[in-house]
KOLGUZA-86657 format. One record per residue (C-alpha): residue in three letters; x, y, z. Coordinates in Angstrom, 1 decimal, decimal comma, m for minus. Example, Ala and Ser with C-alpha at 12.3 -4.5 7.8 and 13.67 -1.06 7.14 Angstrom:
% KOLGUZA-86657
(ALA; (12,3; m4,5; 7,8))
(SER; (13,7; m1,1; 7,1))
This chain:
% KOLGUZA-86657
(UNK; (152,1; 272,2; 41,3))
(UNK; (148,4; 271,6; 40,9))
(UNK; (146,7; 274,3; 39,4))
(UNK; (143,0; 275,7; 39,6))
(UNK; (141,6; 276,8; 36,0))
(UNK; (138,2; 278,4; 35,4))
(UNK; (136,1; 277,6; 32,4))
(UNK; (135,6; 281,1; 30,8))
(UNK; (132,0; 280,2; 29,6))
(UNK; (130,0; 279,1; 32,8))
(UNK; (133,1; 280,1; 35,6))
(UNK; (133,5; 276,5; 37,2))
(UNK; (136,5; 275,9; 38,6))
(UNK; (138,4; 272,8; 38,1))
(UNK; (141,6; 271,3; 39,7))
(UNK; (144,3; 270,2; 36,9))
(UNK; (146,6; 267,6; 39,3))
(UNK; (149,7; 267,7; 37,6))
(UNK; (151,8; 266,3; 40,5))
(UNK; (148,9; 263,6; 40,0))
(UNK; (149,6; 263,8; 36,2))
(UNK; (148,1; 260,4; 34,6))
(UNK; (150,0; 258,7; 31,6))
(UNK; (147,5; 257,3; 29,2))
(UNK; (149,0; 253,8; 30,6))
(UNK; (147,8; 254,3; 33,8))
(UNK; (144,2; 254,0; 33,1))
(UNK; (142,9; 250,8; 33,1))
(UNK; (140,6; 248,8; 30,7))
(UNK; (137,1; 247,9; 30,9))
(UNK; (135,8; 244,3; 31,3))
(UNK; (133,8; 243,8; 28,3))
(UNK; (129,7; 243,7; 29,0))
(UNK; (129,2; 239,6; 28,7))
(UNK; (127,3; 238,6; 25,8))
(UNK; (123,6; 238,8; 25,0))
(UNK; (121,5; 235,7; 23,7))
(UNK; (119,3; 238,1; 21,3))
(UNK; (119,9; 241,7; 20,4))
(UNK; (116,7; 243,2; 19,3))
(UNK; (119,0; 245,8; 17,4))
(UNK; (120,5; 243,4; 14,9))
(UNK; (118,9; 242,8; 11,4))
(UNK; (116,1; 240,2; 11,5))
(UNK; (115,1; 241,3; 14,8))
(UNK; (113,1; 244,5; 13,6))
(UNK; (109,9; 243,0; 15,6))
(UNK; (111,2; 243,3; 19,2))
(UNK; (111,6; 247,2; 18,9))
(UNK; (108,8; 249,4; 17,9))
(UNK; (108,6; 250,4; 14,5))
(UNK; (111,1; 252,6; 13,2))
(UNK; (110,7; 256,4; 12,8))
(UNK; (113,4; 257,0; 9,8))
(UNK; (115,8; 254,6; 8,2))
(UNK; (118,6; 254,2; 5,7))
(UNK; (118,1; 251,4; 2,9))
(UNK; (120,4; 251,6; m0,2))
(UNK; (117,7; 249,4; m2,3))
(UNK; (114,9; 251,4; m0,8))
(UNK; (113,1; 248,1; 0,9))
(UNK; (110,1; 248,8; 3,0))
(UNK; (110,0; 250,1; 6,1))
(UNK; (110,6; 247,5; 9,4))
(UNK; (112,0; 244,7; 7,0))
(UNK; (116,3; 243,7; 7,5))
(UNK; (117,6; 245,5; 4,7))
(UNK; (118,7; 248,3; 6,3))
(UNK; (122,2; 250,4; 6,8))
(UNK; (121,2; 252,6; 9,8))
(UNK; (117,7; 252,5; 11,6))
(UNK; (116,0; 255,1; 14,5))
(UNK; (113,3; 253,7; 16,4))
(UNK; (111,5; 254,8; 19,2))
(UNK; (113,0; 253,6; 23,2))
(UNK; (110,9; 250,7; 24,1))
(UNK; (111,5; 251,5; 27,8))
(UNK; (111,7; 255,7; 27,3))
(UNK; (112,9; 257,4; 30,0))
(UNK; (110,0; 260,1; 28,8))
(UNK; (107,0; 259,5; 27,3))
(UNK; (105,6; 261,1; 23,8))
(UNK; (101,7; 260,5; 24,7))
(UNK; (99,7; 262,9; 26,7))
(UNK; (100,1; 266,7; 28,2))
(UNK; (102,1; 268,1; 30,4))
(UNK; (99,7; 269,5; 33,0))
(UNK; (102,3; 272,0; 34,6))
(UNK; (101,1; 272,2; 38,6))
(UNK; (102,5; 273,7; 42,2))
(UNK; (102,4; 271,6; 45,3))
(UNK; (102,8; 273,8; 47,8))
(UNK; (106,5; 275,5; 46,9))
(UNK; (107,4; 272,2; 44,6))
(UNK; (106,7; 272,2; 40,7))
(UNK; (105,7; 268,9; 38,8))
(UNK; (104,8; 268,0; 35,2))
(UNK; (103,9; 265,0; 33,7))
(UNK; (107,1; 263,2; 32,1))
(UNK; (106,2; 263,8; 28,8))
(UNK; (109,1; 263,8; 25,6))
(UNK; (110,5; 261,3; 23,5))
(UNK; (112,9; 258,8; 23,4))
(UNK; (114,6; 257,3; 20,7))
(UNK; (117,8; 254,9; 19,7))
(UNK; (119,6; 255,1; 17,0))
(UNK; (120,9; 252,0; 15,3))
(UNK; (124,0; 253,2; 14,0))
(UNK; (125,3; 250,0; 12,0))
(UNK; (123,6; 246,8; 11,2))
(UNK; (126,7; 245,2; 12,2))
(UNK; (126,5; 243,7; 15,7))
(UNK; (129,8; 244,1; 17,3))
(UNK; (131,3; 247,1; 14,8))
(UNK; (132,4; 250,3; 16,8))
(UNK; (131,8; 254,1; 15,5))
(UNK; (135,1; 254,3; 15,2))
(UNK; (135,4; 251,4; 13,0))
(UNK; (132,7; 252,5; 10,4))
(UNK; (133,5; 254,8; 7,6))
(UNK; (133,3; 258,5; 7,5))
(UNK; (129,7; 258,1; 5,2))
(UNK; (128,5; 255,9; 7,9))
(UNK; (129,3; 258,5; 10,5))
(UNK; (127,7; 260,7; 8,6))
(UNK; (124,5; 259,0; 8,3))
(UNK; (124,3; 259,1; 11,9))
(UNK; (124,4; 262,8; 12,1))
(UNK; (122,1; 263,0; 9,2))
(UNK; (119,7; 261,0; 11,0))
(UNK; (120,3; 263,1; 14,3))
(UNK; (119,4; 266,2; 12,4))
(UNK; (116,3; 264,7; 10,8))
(UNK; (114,9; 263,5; 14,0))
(UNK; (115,7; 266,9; 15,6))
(UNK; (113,5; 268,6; 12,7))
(UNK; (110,9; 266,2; 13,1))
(UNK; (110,5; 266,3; 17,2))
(UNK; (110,9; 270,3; 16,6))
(UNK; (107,5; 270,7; 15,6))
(UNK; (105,9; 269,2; 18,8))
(UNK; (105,2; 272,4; 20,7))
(UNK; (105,3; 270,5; 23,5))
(UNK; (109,2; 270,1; 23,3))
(UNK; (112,0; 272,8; 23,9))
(UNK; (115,1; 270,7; 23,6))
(UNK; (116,7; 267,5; 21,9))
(UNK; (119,6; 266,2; 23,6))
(UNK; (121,4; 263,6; 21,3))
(UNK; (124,2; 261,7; 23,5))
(UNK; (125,8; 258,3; 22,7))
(UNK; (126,5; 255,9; 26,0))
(UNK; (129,7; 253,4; 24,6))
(UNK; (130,2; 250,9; 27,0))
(UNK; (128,7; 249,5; 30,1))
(UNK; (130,5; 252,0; 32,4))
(UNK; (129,2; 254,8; 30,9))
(UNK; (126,2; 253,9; 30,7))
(UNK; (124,8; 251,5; 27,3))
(UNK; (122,9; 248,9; 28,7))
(UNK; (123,2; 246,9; 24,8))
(UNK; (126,2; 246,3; 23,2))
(UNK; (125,1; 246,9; 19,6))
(UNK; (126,4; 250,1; 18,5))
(UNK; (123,9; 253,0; 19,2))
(UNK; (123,1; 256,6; 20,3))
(UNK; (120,2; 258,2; 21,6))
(UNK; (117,8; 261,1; 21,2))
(UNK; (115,3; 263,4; 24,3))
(UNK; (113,1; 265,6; 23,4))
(UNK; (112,7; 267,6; 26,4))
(UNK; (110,0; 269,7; 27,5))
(UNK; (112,8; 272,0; 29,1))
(UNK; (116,0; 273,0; 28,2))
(UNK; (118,9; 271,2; 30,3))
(UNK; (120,5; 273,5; 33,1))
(UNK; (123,7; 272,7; 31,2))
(UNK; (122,7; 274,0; 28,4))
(UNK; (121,5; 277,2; 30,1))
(UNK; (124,5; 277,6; 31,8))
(UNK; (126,1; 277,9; 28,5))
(UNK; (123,8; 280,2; 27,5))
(UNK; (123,5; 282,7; 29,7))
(UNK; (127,8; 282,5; 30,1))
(UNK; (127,9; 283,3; 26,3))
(UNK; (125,7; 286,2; 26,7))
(UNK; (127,0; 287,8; 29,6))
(UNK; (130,5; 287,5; 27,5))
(UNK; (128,5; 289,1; 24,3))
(UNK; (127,0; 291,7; 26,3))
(UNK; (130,7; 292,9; 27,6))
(UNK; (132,7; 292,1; 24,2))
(UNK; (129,8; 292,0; 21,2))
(UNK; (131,4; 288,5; 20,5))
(UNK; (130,6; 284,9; 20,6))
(UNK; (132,7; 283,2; 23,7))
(UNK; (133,1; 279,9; 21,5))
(UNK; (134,4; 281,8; 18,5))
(UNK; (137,0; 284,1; 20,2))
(UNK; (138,4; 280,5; 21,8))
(UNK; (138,7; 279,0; 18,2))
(UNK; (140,7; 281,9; 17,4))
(UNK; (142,2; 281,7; 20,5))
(UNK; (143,4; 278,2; 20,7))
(UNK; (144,5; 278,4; 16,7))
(UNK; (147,0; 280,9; 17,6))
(UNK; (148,8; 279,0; 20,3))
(UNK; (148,1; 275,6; 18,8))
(UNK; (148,6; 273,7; 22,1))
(UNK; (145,6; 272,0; 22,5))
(UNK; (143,9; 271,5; 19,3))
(UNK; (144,2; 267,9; 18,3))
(UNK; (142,7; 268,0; 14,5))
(UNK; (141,1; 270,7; 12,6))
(UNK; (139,7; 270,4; 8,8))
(UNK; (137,6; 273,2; 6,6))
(UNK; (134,7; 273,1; 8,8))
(UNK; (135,9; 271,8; 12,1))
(UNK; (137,9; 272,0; 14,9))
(UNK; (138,6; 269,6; 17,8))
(UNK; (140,2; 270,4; 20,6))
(UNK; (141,0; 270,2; 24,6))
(UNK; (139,6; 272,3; 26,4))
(UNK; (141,5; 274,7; 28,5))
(UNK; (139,1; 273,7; 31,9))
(UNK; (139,1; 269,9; 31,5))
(UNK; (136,7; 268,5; 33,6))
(UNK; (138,1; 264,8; 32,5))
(UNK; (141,1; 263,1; 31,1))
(UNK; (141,4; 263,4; 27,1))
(UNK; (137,9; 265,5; 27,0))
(UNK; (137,6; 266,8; 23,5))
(UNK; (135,4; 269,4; 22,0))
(UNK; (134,6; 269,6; 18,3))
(UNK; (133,3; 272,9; 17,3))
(UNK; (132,1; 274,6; 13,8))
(UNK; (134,3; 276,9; 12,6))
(UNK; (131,9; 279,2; 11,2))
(UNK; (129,7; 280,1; 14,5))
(UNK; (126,5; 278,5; 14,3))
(UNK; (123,7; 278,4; 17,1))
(UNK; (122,0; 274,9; 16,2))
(UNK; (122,9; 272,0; 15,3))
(UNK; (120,4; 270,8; 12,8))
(UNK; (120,5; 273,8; 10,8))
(UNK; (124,5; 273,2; 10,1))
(UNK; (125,4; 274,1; 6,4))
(UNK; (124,2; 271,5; 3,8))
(UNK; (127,0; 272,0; 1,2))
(UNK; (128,8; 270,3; 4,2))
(UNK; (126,3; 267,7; 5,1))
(UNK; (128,2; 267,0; 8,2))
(UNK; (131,1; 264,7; 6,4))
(UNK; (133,8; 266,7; 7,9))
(UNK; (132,1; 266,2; 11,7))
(UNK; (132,3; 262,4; 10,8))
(UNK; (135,7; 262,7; 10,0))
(UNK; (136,9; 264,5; 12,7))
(UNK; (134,9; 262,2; 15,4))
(UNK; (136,2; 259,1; 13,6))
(UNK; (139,7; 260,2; 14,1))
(UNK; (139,4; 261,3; 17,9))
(UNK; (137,6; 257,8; 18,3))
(UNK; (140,9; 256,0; 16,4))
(UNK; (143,5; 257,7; 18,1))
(UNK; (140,8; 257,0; 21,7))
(UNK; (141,5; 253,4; 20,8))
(UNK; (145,0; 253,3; 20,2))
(UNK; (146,0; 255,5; 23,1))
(UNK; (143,2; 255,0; 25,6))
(UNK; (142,6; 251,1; 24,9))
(UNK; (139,0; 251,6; 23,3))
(UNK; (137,7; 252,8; 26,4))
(UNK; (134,0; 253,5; 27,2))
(UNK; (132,9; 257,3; 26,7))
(UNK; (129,7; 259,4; 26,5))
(UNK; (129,5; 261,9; 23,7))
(UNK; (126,5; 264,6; 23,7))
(UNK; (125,4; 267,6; 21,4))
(UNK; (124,7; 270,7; 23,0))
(UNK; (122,9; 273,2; 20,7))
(UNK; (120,6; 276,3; 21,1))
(UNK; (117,0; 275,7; 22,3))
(UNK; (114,0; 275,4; 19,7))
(UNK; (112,5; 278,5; 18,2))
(UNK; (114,7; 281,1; 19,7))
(UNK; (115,9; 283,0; 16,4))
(UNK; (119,3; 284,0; 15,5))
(UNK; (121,7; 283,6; 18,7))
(UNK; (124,8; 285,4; 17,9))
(UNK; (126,5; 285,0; 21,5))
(UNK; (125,8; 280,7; 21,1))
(UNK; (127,9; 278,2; 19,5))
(UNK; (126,8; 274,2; 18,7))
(UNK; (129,1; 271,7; 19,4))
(UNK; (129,9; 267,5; 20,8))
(UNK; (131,5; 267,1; 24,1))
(UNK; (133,0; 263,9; 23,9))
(UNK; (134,3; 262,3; 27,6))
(UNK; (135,9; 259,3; 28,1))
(UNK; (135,3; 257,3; 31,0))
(UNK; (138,6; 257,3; 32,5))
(UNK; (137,9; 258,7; 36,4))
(UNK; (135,2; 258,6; 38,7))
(UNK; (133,6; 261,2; 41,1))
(UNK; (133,9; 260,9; 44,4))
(UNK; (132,6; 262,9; 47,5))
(UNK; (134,8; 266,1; 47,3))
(UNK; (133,3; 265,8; 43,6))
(UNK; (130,0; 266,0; 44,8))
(UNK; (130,1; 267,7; 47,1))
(UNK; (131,9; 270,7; 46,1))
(UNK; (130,8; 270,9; 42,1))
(UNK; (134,6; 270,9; 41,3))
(UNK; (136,3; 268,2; 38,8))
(UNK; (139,5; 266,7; 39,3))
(UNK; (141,5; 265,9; 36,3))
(UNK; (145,0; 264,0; 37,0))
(UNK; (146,1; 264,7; 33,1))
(UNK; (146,1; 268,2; 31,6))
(UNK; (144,6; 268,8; 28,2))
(UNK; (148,1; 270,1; 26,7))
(UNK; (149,6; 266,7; 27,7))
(UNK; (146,7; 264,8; 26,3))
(UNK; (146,7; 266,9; 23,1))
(UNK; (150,5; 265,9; 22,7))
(UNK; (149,8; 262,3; 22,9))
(UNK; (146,9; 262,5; 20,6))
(UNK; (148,8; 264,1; 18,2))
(UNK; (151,8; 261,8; 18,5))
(UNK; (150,4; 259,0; 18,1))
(UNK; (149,7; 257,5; 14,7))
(UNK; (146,5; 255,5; 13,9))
């Protein structure tokens, strides 16, 4: 029988179909993006994107020359714009702003064609390295509450290039997602003096049915309110409110080796399917937050919303996260 589950940190409902229950055969592949004549992320090409903002280059070349391991630059078409103020204004019972934030990519491999998945765990950790610098950085613009780092892998979810990349937004406000999340954790703090995302570590460590890998400092796992086939959650295991303040002793290698895993057992179960990945972490400047808790959401792009989706603010997911975990687990990479 289908079954109605609530997530315990913002209360949404979602439907887990089981009489609908999806095999990971069942879901189909996605036509490959065709080929593009020039890609202005590949070495040699550093003049068709702006020039960079931070960079990775083992022989310490100079900045905007080919020589490079991983690369951040700023969007040449930015969905938000750095220059200028944000001139906050009422029209009548409507508020406006001017669209001002940044925008960058960032070039993950100088390897056109390689996949996250296929890079190695320093590589992936590069990329987090640079997320966390560029967070710092855009931090002390005043004019910015938020980063949102998210990576769009293939065409149906989103990446527009087929060179291997992920993105950054600095936001003048903080996402409605992200203050869902919030305000969830602290109504749960206020009624138990504990952090919602710690107590389900503990929680799901005990029954051990939907985590899929765990190491020192990290644990993935399915959460118990899917909103989409094989949706996995990485957490810290030690609670943590932001993301670019995570432990340096750690450095983020055993992140990269956790998401380098889901993305190998993703391509051997899944058929390398696209997926969006995103970082949710405390807003800037707000102090110690004991009732928040970092972490990657990482969907792939298995189902699509349809009206009753839209129109109600419920998800359907035709797989539950226990028999997702079970093939995850299974299955050796």
């Amino acid at each position: 029988m289908p079954e109605l589950r609530k997530d315990p940190i913002i209360n949404r409902w979602v439907i887990i179909s089981t009489e609908r229950g999806k095999r990971p055969v069942f879901f189909g592949e996605e036509t490959p993006p065709p080929k593009a004549g020039m890609c202005p992320l590949c070495p040699g090409n550093e003049n068709m994107t702006p020039p960079e903002l931070y960079a990775v280059r083992p022989d310490f070349s100079p900045p905007n020359s080919s020589n490079w391991t991983l690369r951040v630059v700023p969007n040449k078409f930015p969905a938000l714009r750095i220059e200028g103020n944000l001139n906050k204004e009422g029209i009548g019972m409507y508020d406006r702003m001017n669209g001002i934030g940044a925008h960058e990519i960032v070039v993950e491999t100088p390897l056109h064609g390689q996949t996250l998945s296929g890079m190695s765990v320093h590589d992936i950790q590069n990329v987090f390295m640079a997320y966390r610098e560029r967070t710092i950085d855009l931090e002390k613009d005043k004019r910015f509450k938020y980063v949102m780092v998210f990576k769009n892998y293939g065409s149906v979810a989103g990446a527009s290039l087929d060179h291997s990349h992920s993105q950054l937004i600095a936001l003048p406000i903080v996402p409605r997602r992200v203050t869902e999340e919030i305000n969830g954790g602290l109504a749960y703090y206020r009624y138990k003096d504990r952090c919602i995302f710690c107590d389900i570590i503990a929680e799901e460590k005990e029954y051990n049915v939907r985590v899929v890998i765990e190491n020192e400092n990290f644990i993935a796992l399915s959460p118990y309110a899917s909103r989409f086939p094989f949706e996995i959650w990485i957490l810290p295991k030690k609670h943590e409110p932001y993301f670019a303040l995570h432990e340096k002793v750690d450095n983020y290698y055993d992140i990269s080796e956790i998401l380098q895993h889901i993305l190998k057992k993703y391509d051997k179960v899944l058929n390398s399917p696209p997926y969006n990945f995103m970082i949710h972490t405390a807003p800037f400047g707000n102090g110690e937050i004991q009732h928040y808790h970092w972490h990657m959401e990482i969907i792939p792009r298995l189902t699509k919303m349809a009206g009753f989706e839209w129109g109600t603010g419920f998800y359907i997911n035709p797989t539950p996260p226990e028999e997702a975990t079970t093939y995850l687990k299974e299955t050796s990479i």
